[in-house]
C-alpha positions, -999 to +999 in steps of 0.1 A: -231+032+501-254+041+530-245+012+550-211+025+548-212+059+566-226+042+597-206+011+597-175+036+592-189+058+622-196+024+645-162+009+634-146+044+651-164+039+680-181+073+676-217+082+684-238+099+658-237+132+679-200+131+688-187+127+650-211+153+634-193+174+665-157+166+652-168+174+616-185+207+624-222+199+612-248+189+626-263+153+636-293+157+615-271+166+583-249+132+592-280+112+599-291+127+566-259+111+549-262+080+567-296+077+559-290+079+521-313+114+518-282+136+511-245+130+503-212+152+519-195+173+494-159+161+488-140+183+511-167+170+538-162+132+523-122+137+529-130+146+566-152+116+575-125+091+555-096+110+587-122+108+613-133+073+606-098+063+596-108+044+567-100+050+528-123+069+501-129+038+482-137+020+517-163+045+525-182+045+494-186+008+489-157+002+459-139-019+484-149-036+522-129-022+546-097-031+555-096-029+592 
């Protein structure tokens, strides 16, 4: 699942700093999450999945992504 929130971030052609500014948090919590040391809380998990364009499932590993 780690892999995922970077591969979702570079799939959207979004830096690290310029998606943790869309989302409203900041680079060291998204690097957390990317880095497997924390997770984002579902309401934060629904906004990556509309920045990043991608499904829930996608995100979190159930599925490759489609795009």
């Amino acid at each position: 699942m780690v892999a995922m929130y970077r591969e979702a971030r570079e799939r959207a052609a979004l830096t690290a700093q310029q998606a943790a500014t869309q989302l409203d948090i900041s680079i060291t919590t998204l690097l957390s999450w990317e880095n497997g040391k924390t997770a984002p809380s579902a309401l934060k998990l629904v906004e990556l999945c509309r920045l990043y364009d991608c499904m829930p499932n996608e995100l979190l590993g159930f599925v490759k992504f489609q795009k």
